[in-house]
N, C-alpha and C positions, 0 to 999 in steps of 0.2 A: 759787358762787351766793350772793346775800346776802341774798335774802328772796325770798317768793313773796303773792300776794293771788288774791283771788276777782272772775270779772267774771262777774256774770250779766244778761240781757234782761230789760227789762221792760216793759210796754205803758203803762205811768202810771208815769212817775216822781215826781209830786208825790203821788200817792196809795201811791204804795212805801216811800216816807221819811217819812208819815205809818204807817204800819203798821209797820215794822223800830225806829218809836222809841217805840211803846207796846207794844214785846214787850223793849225793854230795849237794844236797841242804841245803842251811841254813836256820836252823828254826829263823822263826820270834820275837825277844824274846819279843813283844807287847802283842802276840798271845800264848805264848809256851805253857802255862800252861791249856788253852782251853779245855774242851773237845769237846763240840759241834762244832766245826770247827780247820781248820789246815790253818797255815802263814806259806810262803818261803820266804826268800832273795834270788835271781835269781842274779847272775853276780855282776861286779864292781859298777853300779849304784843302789843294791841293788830293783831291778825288785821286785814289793811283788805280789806272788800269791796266791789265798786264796780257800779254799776248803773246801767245805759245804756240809753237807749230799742235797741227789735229791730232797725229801722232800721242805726244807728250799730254794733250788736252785729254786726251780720249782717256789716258794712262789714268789721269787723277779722276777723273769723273768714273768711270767702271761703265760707261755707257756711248752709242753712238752720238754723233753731233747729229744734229739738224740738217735736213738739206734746204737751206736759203732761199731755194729757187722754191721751192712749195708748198713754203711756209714761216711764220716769223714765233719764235718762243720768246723776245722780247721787246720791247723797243724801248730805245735810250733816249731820255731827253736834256736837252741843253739848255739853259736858262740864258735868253737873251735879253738884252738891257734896251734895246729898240729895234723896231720893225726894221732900219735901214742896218741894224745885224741882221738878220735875218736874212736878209736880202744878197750881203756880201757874202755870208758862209755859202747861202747856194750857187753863188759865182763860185766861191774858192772850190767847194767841193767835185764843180764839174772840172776845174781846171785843173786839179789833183788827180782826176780821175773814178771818181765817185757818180754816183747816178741818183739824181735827183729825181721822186719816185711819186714828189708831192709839191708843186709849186706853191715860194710863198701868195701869203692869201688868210683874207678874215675869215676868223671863226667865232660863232656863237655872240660878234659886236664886240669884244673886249679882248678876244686873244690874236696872235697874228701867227703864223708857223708856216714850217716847211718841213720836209723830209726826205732824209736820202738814207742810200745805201753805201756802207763801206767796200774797199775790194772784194770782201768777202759775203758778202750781202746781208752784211748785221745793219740790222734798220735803225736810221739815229733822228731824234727829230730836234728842230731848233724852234723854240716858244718865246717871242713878248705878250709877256699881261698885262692891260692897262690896269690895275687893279681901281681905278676913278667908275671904269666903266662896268666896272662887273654888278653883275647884277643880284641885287639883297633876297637870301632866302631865306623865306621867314619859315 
């Protein structure tokens, strides 16, 4: 295998790629000019996620989507490099329009997180690890 990406559903894809590129996402420039669907570059190995009206989603899957509201089949996470990231993506995400679902806040003494939802209610979470503080299991 030589790589892998993300495809998620979305009901507005011009209002998705307005929201995924004021939380910091890079547009695809393979994909920018699309209308019918939306590319991200995700992090330093450029992660591509791709996002297709439900329609189209439904088309390749052979199966219903999810309904978000009552229930989650995955949740994404984001590798953050300090807790005052953490802190700004759940500013950025409310002010984008997203719904933060899970205030940041310690966990378990060594990680820090938060969690939101995209417009569509795919659930995304942003993680620091102090890896200093983590704890040795023998």
């Amino acid at each position: 295998m030589k790589t892998i990406w993300l495809n998620l559903p979305v009901k507005d894809v011009k209002k998705s790629k307005v929201f995924f590129k004021a939380i910091g996402f890079k547009p695809n420039p393979r994909h920018e000019k699309a209308e019918h669907l939306a590319s991200f570059l995700i992090g330093e190995n450029n992660f591509v996620m791709m996002l297709f009206p439900e329609k189209a989603f439904t088309g390749f899957t052979q199966n219903k989507i999810t309904d978000t509201t009552k229930g989650t089949e995955v949740l994404l996470n984001i590798d953050a490099q300090s807790r005052a990231e953490v802190d700004e993506m759940a500013e950025t995400v409310r002010k984008a329009g997203g719904r933060v679902f899970a205030e940041p806040g310690e966990s378990q003494g060594w990680m820090y997180a938060m969690g939101f939802e995209d417009l569509d209610g795919h659930r995304w979470s942003m993680l620091y690890m102090d890896f200093d503080k983590m704890p040795v299991v023998n």
